[in-house]
C-alpha positions as CSV (number, residue, x, y, z in Angstrom):
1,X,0.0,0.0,0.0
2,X,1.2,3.8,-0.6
3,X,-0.5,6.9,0.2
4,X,-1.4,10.2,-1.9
5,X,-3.3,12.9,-2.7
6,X,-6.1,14.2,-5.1
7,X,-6.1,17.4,-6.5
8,X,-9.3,17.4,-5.5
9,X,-8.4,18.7,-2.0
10,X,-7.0,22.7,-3.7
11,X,-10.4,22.5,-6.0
12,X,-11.4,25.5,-7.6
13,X,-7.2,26.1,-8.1
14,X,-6.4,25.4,-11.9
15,X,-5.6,21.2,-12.1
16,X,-2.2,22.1,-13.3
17,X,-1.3,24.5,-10.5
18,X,-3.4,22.0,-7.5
19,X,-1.0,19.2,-9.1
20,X,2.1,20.9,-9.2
21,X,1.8,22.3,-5.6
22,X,1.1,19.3,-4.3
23,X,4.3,17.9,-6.1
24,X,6.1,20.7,-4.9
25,X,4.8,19.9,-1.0
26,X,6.5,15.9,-2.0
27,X,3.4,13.8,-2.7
28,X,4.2,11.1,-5.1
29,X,1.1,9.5,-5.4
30,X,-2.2,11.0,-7.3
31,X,-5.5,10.8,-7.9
32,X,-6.0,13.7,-10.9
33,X,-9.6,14.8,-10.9
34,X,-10.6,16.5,-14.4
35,X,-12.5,19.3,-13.7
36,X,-13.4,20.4,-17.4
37,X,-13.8,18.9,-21.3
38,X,-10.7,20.9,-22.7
39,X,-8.6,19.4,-19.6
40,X,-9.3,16.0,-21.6
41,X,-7.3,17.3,-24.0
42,X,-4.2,14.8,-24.8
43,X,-1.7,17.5,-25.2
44,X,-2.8,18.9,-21.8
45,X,-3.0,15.6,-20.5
46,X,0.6,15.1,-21.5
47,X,1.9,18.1,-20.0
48,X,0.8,16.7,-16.8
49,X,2.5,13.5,-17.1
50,X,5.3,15.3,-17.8
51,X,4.9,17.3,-14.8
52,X,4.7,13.7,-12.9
53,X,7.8,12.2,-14.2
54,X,9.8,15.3,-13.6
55,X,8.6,14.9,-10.1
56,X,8.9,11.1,-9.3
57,X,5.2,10.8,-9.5
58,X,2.5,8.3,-10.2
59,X,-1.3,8.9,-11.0
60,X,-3.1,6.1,-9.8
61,X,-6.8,7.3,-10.7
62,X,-8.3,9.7,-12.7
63,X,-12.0,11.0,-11.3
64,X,-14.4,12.5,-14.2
65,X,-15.8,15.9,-13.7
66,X,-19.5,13.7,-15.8
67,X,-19.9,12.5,-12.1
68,X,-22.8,14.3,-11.5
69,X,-23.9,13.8,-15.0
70,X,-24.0,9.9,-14.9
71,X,-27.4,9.3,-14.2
72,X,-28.4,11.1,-17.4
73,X,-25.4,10.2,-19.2
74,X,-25.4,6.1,-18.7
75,X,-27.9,5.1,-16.2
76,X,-31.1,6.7,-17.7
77,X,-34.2,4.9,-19.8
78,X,-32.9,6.2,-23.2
79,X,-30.5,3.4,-24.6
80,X,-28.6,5.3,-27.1
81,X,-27.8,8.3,-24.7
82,X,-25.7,5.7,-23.0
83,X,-23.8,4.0,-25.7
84,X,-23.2,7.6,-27.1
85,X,-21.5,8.6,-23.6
86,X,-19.7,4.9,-24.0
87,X,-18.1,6.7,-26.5
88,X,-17.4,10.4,-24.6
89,X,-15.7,8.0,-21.7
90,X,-13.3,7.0,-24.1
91,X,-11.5,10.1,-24.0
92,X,-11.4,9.4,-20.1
93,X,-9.7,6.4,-20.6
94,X,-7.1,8.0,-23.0
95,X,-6.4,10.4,-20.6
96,X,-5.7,7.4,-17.9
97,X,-3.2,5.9,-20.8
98,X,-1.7,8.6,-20.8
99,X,-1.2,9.6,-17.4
100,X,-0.6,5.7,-16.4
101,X,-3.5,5.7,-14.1
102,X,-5.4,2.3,-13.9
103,X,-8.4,3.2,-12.0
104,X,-11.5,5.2,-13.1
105,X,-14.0,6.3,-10.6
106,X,-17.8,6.0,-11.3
107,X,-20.4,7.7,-9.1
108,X,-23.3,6.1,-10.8
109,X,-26.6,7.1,-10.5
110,X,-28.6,9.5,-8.0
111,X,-30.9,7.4,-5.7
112,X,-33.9,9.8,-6.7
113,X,-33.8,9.4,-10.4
114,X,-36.5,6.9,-11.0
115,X,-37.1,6.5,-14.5
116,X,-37.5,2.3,-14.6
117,X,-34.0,1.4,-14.6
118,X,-33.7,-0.9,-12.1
119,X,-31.2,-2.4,-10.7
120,X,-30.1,-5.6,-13.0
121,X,-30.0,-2.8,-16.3
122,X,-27.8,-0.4,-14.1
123,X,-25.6,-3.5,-13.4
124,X,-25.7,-4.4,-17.4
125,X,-25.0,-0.8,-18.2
126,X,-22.2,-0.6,-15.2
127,X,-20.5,-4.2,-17.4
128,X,-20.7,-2.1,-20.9
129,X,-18.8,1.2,-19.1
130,X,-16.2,-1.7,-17.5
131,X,-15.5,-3.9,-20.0
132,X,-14.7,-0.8,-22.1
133,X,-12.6,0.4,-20.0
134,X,-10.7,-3.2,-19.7
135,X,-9.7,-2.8,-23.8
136,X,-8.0,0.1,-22.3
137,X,-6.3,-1.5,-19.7
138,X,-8.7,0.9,-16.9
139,X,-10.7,-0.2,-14.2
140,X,-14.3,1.2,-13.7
141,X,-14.3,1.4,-9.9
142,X,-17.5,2.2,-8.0
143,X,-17.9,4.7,-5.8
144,X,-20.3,4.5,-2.3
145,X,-21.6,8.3,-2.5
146,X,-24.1,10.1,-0.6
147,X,-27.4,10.5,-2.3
148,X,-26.6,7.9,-5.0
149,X,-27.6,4.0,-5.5
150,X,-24.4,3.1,-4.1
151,X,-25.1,4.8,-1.0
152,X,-26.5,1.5,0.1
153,X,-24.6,-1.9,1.3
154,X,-27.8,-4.0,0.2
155,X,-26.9,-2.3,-3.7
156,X,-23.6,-3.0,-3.3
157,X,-23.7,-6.6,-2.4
158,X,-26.2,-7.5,-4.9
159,X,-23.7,-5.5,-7.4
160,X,-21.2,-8.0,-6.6
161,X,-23.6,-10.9,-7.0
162,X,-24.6,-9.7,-10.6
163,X,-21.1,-8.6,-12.0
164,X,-18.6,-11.1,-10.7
165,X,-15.4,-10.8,-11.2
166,X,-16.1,-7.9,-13.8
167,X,-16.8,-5.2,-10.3
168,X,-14.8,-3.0,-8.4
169,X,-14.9,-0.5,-5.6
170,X,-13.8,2.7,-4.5
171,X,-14.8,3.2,-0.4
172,X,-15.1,6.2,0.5
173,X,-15.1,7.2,4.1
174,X,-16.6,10.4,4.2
175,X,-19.4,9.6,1.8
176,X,-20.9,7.1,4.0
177,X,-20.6,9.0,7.3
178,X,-22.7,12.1,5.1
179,X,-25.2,9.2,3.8
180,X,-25.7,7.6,7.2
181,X,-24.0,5.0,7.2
182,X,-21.3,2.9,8.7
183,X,-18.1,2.8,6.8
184,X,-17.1,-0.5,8.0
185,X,-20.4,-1.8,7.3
186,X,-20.2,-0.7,3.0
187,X,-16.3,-2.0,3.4
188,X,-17.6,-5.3,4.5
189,X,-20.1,-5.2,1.2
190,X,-17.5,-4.2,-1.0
191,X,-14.8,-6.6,0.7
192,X,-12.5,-8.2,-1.8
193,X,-13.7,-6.1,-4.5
194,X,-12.6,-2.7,-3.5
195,X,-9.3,-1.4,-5.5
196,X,-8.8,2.3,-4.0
197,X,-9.5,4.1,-0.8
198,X,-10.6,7.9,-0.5
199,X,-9.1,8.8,2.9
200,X,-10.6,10.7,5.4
201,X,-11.6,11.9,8.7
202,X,-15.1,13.0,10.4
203,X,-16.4,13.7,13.6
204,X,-19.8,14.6,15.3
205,X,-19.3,18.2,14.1
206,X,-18.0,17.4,10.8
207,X,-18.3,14.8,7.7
208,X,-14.9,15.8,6.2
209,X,-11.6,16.3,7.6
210,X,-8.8,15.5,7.1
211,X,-6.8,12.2,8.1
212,X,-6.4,12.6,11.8
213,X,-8.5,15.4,12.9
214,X,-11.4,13.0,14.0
215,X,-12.6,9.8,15.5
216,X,-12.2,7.5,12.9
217,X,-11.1,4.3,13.9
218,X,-8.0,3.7,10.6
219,X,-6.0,0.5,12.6
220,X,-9.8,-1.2,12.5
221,X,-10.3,-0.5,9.0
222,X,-6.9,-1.4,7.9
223,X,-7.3,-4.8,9.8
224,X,-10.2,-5.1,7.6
225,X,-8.9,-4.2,4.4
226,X,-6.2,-6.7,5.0
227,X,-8.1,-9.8,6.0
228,X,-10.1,-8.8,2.1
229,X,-6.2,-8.7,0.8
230,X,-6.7,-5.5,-0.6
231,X,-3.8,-4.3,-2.9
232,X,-4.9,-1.1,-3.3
233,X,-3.6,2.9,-2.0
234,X,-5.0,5.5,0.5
235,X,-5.6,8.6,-1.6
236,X,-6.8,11.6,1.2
237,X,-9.8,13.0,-0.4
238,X,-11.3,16.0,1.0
239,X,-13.0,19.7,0.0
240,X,-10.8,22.8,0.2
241,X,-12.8,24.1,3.4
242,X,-12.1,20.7,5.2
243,X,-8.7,22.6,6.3
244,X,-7.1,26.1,6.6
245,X,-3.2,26.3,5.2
246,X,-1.6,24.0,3.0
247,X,0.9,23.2,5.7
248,X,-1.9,21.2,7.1
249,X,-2.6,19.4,4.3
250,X,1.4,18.4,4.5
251,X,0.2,16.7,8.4
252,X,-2.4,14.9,7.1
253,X,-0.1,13.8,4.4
254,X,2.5,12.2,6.8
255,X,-0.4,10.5,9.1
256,X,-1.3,8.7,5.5
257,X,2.0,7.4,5.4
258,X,2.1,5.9,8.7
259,X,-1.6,4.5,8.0
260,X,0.2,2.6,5.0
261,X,3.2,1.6,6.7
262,X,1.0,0.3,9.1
263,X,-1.0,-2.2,6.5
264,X,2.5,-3.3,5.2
265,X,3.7,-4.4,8.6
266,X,0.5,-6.4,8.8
């Protein structure tokens, strides 16, 4: 296991300025999350590797800015919308070639869309986006988020029933403390299918904060990612008011990298 970043955490900064202060603050390990169509761009997306190998740096996963798009774009009644956006992801998956990320992470659909797409087409329609993503070497990973279908263990389980081996996971820690629910309870759905880790902290005051700065309970949930043999990294994931100066962000960056030489000892 190693620990990183996503530039999600310096969001609304410019991706190319979040990614090269973080590099500049010694983070080696990234999730890139594109926040725009013209940052899909492959000469863009090359200047960013660039920026990574001049650095030392891997991308691990690349986060789509069509998150909040996704239950229009693939998970609605109307077929050919979806196979259309089948073809939009591509670009996605380029920009994962490029960068040498594996991982792509799919929010999925919002829990209060209900247009007759049940559960067994979201899971056909979730094996079309992965298998696509497989000719491109990628991983459609996902995500437990608040307010969505996945925001649910009984979903995720019967995802894993329906997809097989052709299913992976992203937990994310805050995003079921704001839905509810018990992290440890959607790990233990997700179990030996979850591939990446949004870290996180959270308290009775708050939903997000950073590693460290709340109650969570890390050694019990890397005891349980172990027993699953997870091979996956802890990537701190949090919002830009979760924390004041960057030099904060550099803290919760070091309590990562004990959380991860802690699962290695293990």
């Amino acid at each position: 296991m190693r620990s990183g970043i996503s530039t999600a955490c310096l969001y609304p900064m410019l991706l190319e300025k979040s990614f090269s202060t973080l590099i500049s603050m010694n983070f080696k390990l990234f999730e890139i999350f594109v926040n725009t169509f013209s940052e899909l761009d492959a000469k863009y997306m090359k200047t960013l590797k660039k920026a990574a190998d001049a650095g030392g740096c891997t991308v691990r996963s690349v986060h789509p800015f069509t998150s909040g798009y996704e239950s229009f774009l693939l998970f609605s009644g109307y077929e050919r919308r979806f196979y259309d956006s089948l073809e939009f992801y591509k670009r996605y998956f380029e920009a994962c070639n490029i960068l040498g990320a594996d991982i792509l992470v799919l929010h999925g659909k919002r829990a209060d869309k209900n247009d007759g797409l049940g559960d067994e087409r979201y899971f056909e329609r979730y094996l079309g986006l992965f298998g696509l993503g497989k000719k491109f070497g990628v991983t459609v990973a996902q995500e437990n988020v608040n307010m969505f279908l996945s925001n649910n263990a009984g979903f995720i389980c019967r995802m894993k029933k329906f997809c097989g081996d052709s299913c992976a996971f992203v937990l994310d820690i805050k995003q079921a403390v704001r839905g509810g629910l018990d992290p440890f309870e959607i790990c233990s759905a997700m179990g030996d299918k979850i591939i990446h880790l949004h870290l996180n902290d959270n308290d009775k005051s708050s939903d997000c904060l950073l590693p460290g700065r709340g109650c969570m309970d890390y050694m019990r949930l890397m005891d349980m990612l172990k027993g699953f043999g997870y091979g996956g990294d802890i990537v701190t994931e949090v919002y830009r008011k979760s924390f004041g100066g960057l030099d904060e962000l550099k803290s919760a960056g070091k309590i990562s990298g004990k959380l991860a030489a802690y699962y290695n000892s293990l």
